[in-house]
C-alpha positions as CSV (number, residue, x, y, z in Angstrom):
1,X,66.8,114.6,78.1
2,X,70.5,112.8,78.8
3,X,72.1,116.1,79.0
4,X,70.6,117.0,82.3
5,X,70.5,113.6,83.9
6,X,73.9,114.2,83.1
7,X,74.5,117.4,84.4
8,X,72.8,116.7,87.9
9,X,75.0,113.6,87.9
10,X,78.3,115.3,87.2
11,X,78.0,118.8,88.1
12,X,78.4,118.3,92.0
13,X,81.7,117.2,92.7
14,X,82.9,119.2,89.9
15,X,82.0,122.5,92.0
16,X,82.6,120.5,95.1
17,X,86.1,120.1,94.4
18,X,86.4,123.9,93.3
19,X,85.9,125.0,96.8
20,X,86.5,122.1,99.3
21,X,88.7,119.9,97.5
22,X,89.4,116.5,96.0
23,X,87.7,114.7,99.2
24,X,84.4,115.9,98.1
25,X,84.8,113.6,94.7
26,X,86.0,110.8,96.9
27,X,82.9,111.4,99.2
28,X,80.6,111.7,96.1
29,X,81.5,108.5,94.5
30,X,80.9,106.6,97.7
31,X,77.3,108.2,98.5
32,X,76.9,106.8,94.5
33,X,78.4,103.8,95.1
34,X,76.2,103.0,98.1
35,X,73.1,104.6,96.2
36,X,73.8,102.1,93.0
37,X,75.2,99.2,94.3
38,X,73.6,96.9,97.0
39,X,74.6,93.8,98.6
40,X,74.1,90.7,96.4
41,X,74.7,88.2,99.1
42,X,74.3,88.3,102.7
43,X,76.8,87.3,105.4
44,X,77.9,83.8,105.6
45,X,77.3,82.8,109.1
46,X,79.4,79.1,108.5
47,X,82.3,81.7,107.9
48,X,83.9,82.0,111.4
49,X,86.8,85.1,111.5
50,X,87.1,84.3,115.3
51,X,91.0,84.4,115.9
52,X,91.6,81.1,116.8
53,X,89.5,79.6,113.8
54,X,91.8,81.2,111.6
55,X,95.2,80.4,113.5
56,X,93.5,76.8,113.6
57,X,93.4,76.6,109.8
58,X,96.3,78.3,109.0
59,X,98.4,75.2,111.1
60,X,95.9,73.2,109.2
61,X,97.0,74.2,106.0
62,X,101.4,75.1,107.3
63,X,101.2,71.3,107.9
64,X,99.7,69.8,104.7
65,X,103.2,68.1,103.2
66,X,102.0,69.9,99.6
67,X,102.2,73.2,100.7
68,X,105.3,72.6,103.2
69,X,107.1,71.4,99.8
70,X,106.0,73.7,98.0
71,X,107.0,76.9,100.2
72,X,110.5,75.1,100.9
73,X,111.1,74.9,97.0
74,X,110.1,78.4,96.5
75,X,112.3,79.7,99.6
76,X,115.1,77.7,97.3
77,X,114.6,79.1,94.5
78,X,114.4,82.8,95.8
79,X,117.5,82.2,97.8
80,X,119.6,81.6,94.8
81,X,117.9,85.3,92.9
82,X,119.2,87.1,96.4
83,X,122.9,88.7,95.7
84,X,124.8,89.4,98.6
């Protein structure tokens, strides 16, 4: 009883690929993808990816004195790995 599930679930990308290619497996393993795997959450509409939301944080966070520190010591440190 496996051995045909498994058959049906393997044998058409194999003689896909025979005559049209790898981009029939790449095509099959998507429509499975979608077929077995659905969306677990839904969108999160508090999440804004408006441009100027996300320059807005990312001066936020270029301006927190932890991070400044912390990119300045790493710029040092990978200065002095740099031969010239």
């Amino acid at each position: 009883m496996i051995a045909p599930t498994i058959e049906v679930i393997l044998l058409p990308p194999l003689v896909g690929i025979l005559y049209f290619g790898c981009k029939v497996l790449w095509g099959y393993f998507c429509f499975w993808r979608n077929v077995l795997l659905k969306e677990s959450k839904q969108a999160d509409a508090s999440m804004s990816l408006h441009p100027s939301r996300i320059t807005k944080t990312f001066w936020d966070v270029f301006r927190n004195p932890q991070f400044f520190t912390y990119a300045l010591a790493v710029l040092r440190f990978r200065e002095g790995l740099m031969p010239m």
